[in-house]
KEDRENPA-149708 format. One record per atom (N, C-alpha, C): atom name; x, z, y; residue in one letter. Coordinates in steps of 0.05 Angstrom, whole numbers, plus 5000, padded with zeros to 4 digits. Example, Ala and Ser with C-alpha at 12.3 -4.5 7.8 and 13.67 -1.06 7.14 Angstrom:
<gutors>
+------+------+------+------+-----+
! atom !    u !    w !    v ! res !
+------+------+------+------+-----+
!    N ! 5264 ! 5156 ! 4886 !   A !
!   CA ! 5246 ! 5156 ! 4910 !   A !
!    C ! 5264 ! 5156 ! 4934 !   A !
!    N ! 5257 ! 5142 ! 4955 !   S !
!   CA ! 5273 ! 5143 ! 4979 !   S !
!    C ! 5258 ! 5157 ! 5001 !   S !
+------+------+------+------+-----+
</gutors>
This chain:
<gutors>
+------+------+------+------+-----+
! atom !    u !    w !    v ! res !
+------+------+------+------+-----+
!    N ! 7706 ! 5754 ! 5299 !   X !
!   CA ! 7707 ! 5748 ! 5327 !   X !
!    C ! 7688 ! 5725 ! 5333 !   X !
!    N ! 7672 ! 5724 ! 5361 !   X !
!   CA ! 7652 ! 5713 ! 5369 !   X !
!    C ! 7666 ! 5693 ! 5383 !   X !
!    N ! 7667 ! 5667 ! 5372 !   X !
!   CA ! 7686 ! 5644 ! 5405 !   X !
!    C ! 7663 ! 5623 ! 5415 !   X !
!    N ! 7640 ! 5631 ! 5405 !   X !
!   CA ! 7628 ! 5619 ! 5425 !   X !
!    C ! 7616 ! 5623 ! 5456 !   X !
!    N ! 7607 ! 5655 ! 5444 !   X !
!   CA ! 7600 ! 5673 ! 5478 !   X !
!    C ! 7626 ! 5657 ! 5501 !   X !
!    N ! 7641 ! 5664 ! 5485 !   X !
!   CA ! 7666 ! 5656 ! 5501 !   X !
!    C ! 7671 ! 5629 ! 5515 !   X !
!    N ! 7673 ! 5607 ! 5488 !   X !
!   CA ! 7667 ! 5580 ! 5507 !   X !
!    C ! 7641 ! 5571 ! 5513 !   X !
!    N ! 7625 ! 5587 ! 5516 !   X !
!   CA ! 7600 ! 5582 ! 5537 !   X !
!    C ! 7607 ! 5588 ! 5568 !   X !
!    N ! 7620 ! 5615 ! 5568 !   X !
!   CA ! 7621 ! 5630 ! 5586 !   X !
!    C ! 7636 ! 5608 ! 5609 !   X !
!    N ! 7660 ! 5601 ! 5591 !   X !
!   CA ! 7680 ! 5590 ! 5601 !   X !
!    C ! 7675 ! 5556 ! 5613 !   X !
!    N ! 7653 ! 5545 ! 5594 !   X !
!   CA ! 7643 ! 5517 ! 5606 !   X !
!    C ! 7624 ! 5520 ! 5632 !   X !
!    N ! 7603 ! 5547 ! 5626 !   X !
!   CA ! 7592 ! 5552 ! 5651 !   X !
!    C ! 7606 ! 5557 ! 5678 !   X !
!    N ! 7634 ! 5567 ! 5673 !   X !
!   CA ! 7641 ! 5574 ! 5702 !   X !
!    C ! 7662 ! 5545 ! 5706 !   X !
!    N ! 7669 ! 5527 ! 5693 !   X !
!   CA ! 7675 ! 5505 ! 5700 !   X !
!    C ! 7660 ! 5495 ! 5713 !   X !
!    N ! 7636 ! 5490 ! 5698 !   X !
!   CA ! 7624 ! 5477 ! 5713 !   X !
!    C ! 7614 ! 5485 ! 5740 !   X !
!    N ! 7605 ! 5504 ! 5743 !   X !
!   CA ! 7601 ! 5519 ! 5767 !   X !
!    C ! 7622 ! 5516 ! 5783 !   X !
!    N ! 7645 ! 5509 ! 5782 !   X !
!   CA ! 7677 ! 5518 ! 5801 !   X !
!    C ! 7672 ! 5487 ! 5811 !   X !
!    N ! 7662 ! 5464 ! 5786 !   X !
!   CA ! 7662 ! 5440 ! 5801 !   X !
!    C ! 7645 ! 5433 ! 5820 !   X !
!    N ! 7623 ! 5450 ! 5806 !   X !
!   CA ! 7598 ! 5442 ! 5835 !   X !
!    C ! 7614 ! 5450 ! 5859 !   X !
!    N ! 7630 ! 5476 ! 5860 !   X !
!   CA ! 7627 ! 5485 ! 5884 !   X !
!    C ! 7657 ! 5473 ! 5900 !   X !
!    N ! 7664 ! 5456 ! 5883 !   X !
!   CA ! 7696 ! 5446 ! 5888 !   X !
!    C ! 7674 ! 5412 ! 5903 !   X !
!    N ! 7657 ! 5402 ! 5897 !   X !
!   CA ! 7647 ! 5380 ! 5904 !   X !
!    C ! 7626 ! 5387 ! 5925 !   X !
!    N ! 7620 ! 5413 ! 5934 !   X !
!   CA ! 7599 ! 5416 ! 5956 !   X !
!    C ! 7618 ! 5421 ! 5977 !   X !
!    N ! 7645 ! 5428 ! 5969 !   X !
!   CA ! 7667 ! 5443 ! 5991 !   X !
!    C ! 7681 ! 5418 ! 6002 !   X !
!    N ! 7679 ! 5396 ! 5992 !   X !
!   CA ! 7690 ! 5368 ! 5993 !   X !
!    C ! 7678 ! 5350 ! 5999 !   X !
!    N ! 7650 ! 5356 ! 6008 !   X !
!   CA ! 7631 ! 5330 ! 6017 !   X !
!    C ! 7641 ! 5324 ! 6046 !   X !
!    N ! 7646 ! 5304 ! 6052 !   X !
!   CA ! 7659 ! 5286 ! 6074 !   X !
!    C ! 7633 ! 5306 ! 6095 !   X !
!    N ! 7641 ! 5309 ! 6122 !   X !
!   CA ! 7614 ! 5308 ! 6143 !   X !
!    C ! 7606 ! 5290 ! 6159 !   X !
!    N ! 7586 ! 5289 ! 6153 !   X !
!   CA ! 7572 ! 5272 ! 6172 !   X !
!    C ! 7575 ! 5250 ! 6189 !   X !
!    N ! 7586 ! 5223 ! 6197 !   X !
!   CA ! 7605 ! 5209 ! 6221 !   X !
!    C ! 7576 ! 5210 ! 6244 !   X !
!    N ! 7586 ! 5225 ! 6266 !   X !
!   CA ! 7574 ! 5223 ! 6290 !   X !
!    C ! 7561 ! 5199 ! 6303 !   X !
!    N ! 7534 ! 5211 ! 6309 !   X !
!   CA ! 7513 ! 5181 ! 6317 !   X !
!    C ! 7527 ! 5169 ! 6336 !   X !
!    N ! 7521 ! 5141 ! 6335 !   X !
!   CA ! 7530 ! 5118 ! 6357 !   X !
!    C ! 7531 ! 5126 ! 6374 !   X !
!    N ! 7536 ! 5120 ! 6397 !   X !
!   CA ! 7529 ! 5126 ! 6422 !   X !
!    C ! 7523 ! 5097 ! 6425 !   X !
!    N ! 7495 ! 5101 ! 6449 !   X !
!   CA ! 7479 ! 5090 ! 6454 !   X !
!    C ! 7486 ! 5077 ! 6478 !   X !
!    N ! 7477 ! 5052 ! 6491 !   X !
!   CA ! 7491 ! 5048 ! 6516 !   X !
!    C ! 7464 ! 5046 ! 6532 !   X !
!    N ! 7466 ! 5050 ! 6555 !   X !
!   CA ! 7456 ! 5054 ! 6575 !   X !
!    C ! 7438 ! 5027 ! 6591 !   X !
!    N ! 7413 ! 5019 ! 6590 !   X !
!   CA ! 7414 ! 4994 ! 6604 !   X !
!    C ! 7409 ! 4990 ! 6627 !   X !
!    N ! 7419 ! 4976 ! 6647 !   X !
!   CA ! 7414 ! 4982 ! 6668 !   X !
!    C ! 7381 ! 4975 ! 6678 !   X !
!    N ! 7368 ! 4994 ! 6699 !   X !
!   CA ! 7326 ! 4989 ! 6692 !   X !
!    C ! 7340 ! 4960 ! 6723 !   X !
!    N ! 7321 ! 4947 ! 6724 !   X !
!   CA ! 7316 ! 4931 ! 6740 !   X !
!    C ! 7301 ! 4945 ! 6769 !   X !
!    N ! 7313 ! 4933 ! 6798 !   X !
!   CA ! 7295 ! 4946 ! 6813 !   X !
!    C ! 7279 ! 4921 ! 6827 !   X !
!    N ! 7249 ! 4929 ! 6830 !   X !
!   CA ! 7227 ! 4914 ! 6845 !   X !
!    C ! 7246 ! 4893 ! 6865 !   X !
!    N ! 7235 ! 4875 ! 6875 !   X !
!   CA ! 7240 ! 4850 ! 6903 !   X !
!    C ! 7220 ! 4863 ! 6916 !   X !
!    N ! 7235 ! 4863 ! 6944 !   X !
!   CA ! 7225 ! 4871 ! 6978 !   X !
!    C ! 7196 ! 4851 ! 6969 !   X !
!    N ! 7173 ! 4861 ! 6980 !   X !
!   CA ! 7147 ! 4846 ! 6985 !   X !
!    C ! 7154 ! 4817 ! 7000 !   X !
!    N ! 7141 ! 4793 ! 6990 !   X !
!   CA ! 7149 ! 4773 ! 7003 !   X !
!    C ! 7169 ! 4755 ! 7002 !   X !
!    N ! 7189 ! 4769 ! 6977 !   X !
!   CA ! 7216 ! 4759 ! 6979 !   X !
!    C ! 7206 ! 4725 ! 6969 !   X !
!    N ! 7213 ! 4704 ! 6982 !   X !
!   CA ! 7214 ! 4668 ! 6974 !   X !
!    C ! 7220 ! 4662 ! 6936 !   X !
!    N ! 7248 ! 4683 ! 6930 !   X !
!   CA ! 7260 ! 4678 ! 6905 !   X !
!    C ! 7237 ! 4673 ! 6884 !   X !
!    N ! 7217 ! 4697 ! 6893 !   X !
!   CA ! 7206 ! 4702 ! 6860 !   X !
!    C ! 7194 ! 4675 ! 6851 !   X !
!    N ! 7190 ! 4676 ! 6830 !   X !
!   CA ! 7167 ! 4643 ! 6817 !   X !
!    C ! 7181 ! 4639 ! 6798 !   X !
!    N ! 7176 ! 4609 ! 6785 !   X !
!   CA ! 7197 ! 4600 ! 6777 !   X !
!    C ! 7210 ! 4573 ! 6779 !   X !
!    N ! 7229 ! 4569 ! 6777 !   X !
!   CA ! 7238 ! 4549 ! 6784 !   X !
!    C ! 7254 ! 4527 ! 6764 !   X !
!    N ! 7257 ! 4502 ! 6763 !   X !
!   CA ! 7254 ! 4487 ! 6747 !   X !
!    C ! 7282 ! 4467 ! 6758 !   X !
!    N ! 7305 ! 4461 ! 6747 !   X !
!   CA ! 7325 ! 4452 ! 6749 !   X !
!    C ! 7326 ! 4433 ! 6727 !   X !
!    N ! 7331 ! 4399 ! 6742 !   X !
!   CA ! 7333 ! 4377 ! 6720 !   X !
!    C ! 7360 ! 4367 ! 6722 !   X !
!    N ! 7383 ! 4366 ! 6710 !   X !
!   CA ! 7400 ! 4355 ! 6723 !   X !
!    C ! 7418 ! 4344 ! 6694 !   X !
!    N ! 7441 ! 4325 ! 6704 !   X !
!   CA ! 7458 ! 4315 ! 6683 !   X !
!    C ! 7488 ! 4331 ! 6694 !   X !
!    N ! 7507 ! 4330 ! 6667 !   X !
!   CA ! 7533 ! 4342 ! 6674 !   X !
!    C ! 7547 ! 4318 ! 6663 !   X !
!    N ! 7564 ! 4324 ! 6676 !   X !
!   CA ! 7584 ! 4292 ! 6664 !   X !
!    C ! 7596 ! 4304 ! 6637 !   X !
!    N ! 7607 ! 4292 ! 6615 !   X !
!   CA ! 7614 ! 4304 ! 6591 !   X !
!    C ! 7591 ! 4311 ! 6578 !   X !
!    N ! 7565 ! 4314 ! 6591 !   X !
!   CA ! 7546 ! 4325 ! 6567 !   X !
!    C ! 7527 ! 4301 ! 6565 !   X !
!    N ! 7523 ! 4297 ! 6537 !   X !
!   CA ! 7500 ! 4269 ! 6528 !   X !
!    C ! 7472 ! 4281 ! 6540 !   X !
!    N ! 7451 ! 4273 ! 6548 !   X !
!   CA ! 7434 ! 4284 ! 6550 !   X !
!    C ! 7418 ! 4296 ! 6584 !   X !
!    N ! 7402 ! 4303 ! 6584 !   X !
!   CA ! 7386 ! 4321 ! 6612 !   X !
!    C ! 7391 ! 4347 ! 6606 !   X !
!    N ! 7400 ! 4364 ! 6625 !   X !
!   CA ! 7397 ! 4394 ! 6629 !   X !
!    C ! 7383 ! 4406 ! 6640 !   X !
!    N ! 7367 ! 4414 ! 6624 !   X !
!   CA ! 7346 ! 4435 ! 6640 !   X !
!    C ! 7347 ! 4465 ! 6642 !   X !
!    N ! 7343 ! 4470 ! 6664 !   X !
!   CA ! 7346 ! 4501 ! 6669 !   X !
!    C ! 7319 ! 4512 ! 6685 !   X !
!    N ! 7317 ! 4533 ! 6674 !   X !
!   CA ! 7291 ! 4546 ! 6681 !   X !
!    C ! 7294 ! 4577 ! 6692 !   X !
!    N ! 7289 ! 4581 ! 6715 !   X !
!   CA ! 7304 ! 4617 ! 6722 !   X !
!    C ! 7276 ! 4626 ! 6726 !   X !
!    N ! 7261 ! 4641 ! 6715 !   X !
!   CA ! 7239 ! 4660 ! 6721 !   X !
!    C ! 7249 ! 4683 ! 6743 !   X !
!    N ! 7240 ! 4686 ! 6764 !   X !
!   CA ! 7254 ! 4709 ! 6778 !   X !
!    C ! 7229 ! 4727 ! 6788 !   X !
!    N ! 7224 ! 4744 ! 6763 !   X !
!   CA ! 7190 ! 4766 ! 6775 !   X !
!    C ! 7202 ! 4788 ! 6796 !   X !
!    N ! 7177 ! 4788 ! 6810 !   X !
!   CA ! 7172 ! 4803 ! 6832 !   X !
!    C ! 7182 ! 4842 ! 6822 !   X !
!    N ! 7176 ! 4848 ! 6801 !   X !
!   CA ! 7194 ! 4863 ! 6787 !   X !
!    C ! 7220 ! 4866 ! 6786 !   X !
!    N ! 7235 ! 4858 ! 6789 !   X !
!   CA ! 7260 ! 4853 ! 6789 !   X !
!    C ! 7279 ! 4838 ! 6761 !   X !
!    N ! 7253 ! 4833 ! 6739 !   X !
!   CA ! 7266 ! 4819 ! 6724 !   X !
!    C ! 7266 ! 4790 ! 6723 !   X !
!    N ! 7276 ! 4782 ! 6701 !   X !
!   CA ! 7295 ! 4753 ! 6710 !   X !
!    C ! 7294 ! 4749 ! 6679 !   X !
!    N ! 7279 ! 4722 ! 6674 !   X !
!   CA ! 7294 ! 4703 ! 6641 !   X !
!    C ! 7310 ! 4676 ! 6657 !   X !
!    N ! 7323 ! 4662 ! 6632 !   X !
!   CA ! 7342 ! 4640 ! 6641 !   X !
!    C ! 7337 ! 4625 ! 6626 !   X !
!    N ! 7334 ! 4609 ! 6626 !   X !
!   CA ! 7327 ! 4590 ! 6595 !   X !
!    C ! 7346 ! 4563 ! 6605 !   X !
!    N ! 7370 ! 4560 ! 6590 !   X !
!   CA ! 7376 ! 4521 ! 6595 !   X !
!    C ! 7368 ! 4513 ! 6563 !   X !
!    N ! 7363 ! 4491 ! 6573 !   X !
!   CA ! 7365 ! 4466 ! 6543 !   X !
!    C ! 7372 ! 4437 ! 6553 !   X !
!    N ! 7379 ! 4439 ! 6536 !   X !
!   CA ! 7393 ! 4409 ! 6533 !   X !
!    C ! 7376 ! 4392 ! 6508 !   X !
!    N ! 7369 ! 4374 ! 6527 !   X !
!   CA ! 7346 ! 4346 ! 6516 !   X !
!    C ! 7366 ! 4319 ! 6514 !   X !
!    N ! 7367 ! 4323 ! 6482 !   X !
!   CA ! 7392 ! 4290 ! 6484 !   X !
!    C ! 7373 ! 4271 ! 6469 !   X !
!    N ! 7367 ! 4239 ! 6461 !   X !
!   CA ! 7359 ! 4225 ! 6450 !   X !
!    C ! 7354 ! 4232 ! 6429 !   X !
!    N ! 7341 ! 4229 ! 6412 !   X !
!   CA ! 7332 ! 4226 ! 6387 !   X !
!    C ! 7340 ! 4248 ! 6372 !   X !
!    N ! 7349 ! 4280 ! 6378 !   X !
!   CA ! 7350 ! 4304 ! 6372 !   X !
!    C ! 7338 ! 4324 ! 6384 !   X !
!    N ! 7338 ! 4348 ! 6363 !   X !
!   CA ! 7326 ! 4369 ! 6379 !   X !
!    C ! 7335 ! 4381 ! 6400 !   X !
!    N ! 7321 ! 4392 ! 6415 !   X !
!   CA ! 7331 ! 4399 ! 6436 !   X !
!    C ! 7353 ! 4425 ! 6428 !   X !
!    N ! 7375 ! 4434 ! 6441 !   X !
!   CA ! 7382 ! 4458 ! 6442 !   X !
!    C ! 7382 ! 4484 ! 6467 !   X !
!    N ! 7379 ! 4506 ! 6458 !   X !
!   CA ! 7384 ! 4529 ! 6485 !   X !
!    C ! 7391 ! 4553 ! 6486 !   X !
!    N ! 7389 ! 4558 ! 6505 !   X !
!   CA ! 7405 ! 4598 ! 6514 !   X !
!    C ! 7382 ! 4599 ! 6520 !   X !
!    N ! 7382 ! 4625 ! 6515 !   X !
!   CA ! 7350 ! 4643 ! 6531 !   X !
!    C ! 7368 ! 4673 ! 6535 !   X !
!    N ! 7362 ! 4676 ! 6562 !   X !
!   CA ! 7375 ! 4704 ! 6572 !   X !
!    C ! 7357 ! 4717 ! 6591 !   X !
!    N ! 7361 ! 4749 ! 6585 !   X !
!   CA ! 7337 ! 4758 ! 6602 !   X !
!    C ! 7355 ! 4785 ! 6612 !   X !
!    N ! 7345 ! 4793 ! 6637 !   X !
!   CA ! 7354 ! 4810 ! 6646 !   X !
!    C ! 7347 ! 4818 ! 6674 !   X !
!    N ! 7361 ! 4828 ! 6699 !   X !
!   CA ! 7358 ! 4832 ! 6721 !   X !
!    C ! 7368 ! 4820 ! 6741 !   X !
!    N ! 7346 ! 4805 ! 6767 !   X !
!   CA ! 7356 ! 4792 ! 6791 !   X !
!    C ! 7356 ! 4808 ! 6813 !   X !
!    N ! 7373 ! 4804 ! 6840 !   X !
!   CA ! 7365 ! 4818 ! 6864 !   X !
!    C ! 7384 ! 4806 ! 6884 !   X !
!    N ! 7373 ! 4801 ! 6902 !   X !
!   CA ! 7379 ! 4782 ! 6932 !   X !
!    C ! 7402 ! 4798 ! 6936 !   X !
!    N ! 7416 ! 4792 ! 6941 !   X !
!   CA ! 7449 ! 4816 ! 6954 !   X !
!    C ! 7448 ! 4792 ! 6981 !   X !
!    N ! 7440 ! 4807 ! 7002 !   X !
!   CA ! 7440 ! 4792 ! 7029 !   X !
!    C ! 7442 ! 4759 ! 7032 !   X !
!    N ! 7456 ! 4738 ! 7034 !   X !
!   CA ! 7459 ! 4713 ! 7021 !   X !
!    C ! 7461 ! 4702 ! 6997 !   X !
!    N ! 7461 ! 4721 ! 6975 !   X !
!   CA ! 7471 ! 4714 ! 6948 !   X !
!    C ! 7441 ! 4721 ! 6924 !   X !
!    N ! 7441 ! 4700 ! 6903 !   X !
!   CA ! 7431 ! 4709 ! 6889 !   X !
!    C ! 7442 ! 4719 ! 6863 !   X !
!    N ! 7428 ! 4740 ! 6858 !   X !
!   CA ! 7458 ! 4756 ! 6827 !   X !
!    C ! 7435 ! 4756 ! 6809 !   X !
!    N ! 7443 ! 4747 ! 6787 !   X !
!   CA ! 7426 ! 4743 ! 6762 !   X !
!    C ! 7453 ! 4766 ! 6742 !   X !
!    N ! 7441 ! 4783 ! 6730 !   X !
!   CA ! 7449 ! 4801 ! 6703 !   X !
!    C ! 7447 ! 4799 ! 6676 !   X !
!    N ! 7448 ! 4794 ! 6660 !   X !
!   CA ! 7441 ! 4780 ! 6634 !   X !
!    C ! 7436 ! 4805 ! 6621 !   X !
!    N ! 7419 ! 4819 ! 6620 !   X !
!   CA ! 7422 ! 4840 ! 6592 !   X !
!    C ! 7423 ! 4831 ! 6561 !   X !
!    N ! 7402 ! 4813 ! 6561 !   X !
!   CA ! 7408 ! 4803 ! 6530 !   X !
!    C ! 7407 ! 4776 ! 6530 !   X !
!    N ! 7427 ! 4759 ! 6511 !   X !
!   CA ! 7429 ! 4743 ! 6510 !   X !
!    C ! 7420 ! 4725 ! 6477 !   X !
!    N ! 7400 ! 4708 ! 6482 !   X !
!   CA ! 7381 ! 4693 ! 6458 !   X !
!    C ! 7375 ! 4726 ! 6449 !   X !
!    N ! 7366 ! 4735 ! 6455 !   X !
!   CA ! 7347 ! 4767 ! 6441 !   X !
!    C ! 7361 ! 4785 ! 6430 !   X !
!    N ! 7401 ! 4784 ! 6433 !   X !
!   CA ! 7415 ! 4811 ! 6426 !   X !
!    C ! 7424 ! 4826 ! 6454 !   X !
!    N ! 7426 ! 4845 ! 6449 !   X !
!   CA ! 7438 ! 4859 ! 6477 !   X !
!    C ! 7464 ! 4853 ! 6484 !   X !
!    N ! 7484 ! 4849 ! 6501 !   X !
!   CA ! 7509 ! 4844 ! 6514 !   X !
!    C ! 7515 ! 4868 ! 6529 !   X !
!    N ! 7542 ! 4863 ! 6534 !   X !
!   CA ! 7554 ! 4889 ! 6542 !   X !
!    C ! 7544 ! 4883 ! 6575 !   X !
!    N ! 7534 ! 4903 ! 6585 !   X !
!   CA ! 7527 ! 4895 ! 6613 !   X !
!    C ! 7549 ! 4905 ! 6638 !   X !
!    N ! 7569 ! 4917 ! 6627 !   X !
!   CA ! 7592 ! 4924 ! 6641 !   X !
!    C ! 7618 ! 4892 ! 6636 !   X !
!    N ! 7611 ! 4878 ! 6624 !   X !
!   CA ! 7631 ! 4846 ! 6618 !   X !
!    C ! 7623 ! 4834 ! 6650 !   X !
!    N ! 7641 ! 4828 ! 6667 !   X !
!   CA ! 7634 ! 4806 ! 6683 !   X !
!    C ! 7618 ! 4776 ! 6674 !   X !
!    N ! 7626 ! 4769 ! 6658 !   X !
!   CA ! 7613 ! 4742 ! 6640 !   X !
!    C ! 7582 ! 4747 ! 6646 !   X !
!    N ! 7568 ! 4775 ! 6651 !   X !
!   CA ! 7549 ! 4773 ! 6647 !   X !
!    C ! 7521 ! 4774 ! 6670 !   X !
!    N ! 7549 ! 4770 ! 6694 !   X !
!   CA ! 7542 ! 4773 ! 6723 !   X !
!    C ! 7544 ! 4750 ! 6732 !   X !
!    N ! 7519 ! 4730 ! 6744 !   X !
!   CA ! 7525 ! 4708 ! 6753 !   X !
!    C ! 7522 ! 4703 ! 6793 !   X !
!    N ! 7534 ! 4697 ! 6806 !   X !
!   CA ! 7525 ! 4695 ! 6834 !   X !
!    C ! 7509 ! 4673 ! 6847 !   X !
!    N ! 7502 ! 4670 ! 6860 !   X !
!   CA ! 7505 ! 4633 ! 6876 !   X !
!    C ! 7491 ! 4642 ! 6908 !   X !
!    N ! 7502 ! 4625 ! 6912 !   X !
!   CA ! 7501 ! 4630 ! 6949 !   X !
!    C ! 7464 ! 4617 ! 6954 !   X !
!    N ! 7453 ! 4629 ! 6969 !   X !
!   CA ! 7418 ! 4619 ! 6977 !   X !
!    C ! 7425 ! 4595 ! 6992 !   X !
!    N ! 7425 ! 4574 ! 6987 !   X !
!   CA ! 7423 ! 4552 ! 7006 !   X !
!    C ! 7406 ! 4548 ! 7024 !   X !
!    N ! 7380 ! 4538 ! 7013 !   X !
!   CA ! 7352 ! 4545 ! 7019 !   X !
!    C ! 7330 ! 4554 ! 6994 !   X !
!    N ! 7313 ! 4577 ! 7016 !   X !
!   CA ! 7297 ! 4582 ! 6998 !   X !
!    C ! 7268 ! 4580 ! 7003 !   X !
!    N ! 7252 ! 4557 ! 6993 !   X !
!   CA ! 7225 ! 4545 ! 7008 !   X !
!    C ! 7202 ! 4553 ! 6988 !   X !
!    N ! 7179 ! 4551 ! 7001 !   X !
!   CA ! 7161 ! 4539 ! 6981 !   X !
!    C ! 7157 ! 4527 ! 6959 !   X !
!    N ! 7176 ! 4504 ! 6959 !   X !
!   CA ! 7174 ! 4482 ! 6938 !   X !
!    C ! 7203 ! 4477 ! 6924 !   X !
!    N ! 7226 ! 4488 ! 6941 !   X !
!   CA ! 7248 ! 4472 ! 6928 !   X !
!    C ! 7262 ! 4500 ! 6935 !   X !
!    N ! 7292 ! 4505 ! 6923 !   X !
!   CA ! 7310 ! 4528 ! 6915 !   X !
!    C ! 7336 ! 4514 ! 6914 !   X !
!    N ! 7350 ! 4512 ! 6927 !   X !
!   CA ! 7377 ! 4501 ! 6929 !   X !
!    C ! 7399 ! 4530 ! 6930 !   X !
!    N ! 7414 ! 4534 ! 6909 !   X !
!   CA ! 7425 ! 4557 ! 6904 !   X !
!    C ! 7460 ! 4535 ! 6899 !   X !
!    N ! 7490 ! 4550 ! 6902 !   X !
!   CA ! 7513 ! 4543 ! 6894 !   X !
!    C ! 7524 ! 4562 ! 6879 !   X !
!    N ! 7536 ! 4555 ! 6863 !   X !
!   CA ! 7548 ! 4572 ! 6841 !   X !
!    C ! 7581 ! 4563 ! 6835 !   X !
!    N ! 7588 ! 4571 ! 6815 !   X !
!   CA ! 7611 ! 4563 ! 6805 !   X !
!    C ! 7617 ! 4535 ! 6793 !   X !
!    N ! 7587 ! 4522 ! 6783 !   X !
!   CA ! 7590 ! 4500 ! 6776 !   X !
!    C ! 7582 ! 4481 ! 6796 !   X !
!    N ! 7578 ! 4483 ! 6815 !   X !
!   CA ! 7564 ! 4467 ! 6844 !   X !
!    C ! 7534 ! 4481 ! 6852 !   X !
!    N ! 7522 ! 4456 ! 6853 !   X !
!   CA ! 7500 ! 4464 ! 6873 !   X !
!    C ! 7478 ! 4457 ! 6849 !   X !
!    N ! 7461 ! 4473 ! 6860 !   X !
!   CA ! 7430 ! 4472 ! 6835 !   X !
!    C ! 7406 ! 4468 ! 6851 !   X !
!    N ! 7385 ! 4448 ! 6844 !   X !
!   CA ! 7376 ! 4441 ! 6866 !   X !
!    C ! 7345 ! 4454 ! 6843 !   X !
!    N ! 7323 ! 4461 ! 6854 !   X !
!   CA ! 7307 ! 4470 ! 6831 !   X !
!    C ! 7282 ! 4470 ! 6844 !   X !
!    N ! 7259 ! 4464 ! 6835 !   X !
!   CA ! 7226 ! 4466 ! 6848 !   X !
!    C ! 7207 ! 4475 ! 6836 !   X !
!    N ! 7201 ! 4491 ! 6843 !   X !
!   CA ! 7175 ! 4515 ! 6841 !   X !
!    C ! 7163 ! 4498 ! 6820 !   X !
!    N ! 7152 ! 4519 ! 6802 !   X !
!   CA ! 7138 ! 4505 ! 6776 !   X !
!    C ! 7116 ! 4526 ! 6775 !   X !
!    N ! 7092 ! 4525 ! 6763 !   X !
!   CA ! 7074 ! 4544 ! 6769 !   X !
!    C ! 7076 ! 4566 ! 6759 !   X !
!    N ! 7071 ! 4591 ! 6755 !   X !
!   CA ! 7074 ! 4624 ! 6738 !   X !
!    C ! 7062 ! 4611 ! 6716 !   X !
!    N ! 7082 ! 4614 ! 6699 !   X !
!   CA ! 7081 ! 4618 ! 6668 !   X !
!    C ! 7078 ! 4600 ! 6655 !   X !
!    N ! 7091 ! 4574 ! 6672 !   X !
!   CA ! 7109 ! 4540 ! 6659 !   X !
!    C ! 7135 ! 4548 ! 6644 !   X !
!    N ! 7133 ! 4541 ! 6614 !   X !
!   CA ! 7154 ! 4546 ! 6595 !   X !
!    C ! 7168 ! 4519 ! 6596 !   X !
!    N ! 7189 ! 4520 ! 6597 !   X !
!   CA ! 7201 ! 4490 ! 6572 !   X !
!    C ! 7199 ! 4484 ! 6559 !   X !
!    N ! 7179 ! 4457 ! 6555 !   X !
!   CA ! 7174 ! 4444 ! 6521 !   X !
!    C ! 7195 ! 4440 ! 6508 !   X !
!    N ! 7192 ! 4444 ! 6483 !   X !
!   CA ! 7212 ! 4434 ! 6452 !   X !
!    C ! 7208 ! 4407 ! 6458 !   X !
+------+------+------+------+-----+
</gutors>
């Protein structure tokens, strides 16, 4: 009697039963992310005062140091934010946020899409800021917010904040 035909036969269809016991068992696939949606920015009415940018120097009580704030508001409809904070004899620190502005009749609404260069949920209120138009001139931008009043003056197209 022949027992090897036999346990050949028999290791081949093992093995074969495992392949097909490990192809019948492969996990599927986990479904792509879903993607979120960003909202596009829309153009400023021709003429609108807002666009430029504007340049806010100010102190907060509790904080060591000058606060500077910088709102780019393009004629596009987009919008960067830049504050930093300039204290003595350290580096400076800041937020940089960019996203979408648009006049809502008295109000100005700044949108944050991304904040320091990651994206944010743009459905979070946190990420919606208001402030009432005080005045809006030539030279100076007086806007109120939640933290008071921001007083700010035209700086030329494409004045950054020094380090």
């Amino acid at each position: 009697m022949r027992m090897i035909p036999i346990r050949f036969t028999a290791g081949v269809m093992l093995c074969l039963g495992a392949v097909w016991l490990v192809g019948c068992t492969t996990p599927s696939r986990a479904p792509a992310p879903e993607v979120a949606t960003v909202p596009s920015c829309q153009a400023a009415p021709s003429g609108e005062t807002l666009v430029g940018n504007w340049l806010s120097v100010s102190t907060q009580k509790g904080v060591v140091g000058t606060l500077r704030t910088l709102y780019t508001l393009n004629a596009d409809g987009t919008m960067v934010y830049v504050e930093q904070v300039k204290r003595p004899g350290k580096p400076s620190q800041g937020l940089h946020e960019s996203g979408c502005w648009r006049r809502d009749g008295a109000q100005l609404v700044l949108q944050t899409l991304f904040s320091n260069s990651s994206p944010v949920d743009s459905s979070d209120p946190i990420y919606v800021n208001r402030y009432e138009v005080q005045q809006a001139g030539a030279k100076e931008l007086i806007i109120r917010g939640d933290v008071g009043t921001v007083r700010a003056r035209r700086m030329s197209p494409g004045y950054r904040l020094p380090f």
